[in-house]
C-alpha positions in Angstrom: -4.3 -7.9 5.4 -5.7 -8.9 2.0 -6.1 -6.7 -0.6 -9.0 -8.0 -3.4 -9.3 -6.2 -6.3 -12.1 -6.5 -9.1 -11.6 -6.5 -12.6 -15.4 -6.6 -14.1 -18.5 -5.1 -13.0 -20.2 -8.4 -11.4 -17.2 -9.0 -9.6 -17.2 -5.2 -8.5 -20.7 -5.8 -7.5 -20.0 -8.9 -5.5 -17.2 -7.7 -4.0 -19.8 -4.6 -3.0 -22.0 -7.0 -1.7 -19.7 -8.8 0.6 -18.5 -6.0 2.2 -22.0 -4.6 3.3 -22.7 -7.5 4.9 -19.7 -8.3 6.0 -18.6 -5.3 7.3 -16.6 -6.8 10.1 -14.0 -8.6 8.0 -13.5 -5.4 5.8 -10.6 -3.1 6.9 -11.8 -0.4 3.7 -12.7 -0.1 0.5 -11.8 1.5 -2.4 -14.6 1.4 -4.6 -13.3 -1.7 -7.2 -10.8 -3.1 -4.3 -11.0 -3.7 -0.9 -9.0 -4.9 2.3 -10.4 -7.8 4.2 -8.6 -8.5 8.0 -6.4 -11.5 7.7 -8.6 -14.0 9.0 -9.6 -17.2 8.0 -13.1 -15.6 7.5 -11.3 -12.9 5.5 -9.5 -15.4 3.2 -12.8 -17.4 3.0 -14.6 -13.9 1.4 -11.7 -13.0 -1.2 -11.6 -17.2 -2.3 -14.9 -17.2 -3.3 -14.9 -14.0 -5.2 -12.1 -15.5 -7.0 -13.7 -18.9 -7.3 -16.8 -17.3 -8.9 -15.1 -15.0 -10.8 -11.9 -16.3 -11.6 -9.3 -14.1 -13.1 -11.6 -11.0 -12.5 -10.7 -11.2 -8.9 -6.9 -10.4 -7.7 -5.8 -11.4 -4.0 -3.0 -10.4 -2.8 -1.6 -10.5 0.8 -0.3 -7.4 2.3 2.0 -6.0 5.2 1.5 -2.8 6.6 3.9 -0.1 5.6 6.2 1.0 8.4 7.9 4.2 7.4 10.5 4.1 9.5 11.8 0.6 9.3 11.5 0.0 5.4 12.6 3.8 4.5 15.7 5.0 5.0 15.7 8.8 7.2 17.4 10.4 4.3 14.5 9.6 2.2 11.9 11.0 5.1 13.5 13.9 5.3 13.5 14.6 1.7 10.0 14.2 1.6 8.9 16.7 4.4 11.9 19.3 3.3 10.2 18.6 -0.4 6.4 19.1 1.5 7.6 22.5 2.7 8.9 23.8 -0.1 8.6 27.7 -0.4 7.4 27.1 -4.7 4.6 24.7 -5.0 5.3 24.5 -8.7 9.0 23.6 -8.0 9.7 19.9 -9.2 11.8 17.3 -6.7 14.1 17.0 -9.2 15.2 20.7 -9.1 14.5 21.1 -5.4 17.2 18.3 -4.4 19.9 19.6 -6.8 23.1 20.9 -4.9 21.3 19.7 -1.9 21.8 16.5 0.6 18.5 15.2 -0.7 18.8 11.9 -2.7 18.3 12.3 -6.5 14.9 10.5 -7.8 17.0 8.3 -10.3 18.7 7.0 -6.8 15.6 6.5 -5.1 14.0 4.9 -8.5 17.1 2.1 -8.2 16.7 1.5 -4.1 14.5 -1.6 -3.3 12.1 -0.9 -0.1 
């Protein structure tokens, strides 16, 4: 997919504008960023936001995010022990103390 993000308001409004009418290409939006299907047509819509806007337009081509493959299970688990916490108010750090869960300052060091 491509992501296109707007950093002005006519880009913003452009970027708008493409996406209402061309609502096929456009996987969603985010209000001042969208994703366009990688398609030729795609491409074609983000270049020439970024041609007429220049650096006010970011493109950036993006993979999916498969939790499984690019996480490792330890790091899964933490989060849905961490999701059913008994204390809402109980920070990560404190809930994986003592416990097999890996620390954040290991998980802030490990590359996807």
């Amino acid at each position: 997919m491509l992501l296109v993000v707007t950093y002005s308001t006519a880009a913003r409004t452009a970027l708008r504008n493409a996406c209402r009418r061309h609502d096929e290409q456009v996987v969603r939006r985010f209000g001042r960023a969208a994703l366009f299907e990688p398609t030729a047509y795609g491409a074609f819509l983000a270049l020439r936001l970024r041609e007429t806007y220049g650096d006010d337009v970011q493109i950036e081509r993006t993979v999916p995010f498969n939790e499984f493959a690019d996480v490792d299970a330890a790091v899964r688990e933490a989060a849905r022990a961490y999701a059913d916490r008994d204390a809402a108010s109980t920070p990560y750090a404190s809930f994986a103390a003592g416990t097999d869960h890996p620390a954040p300052e290991t998980m802030k060091r490990s590359e996807l």
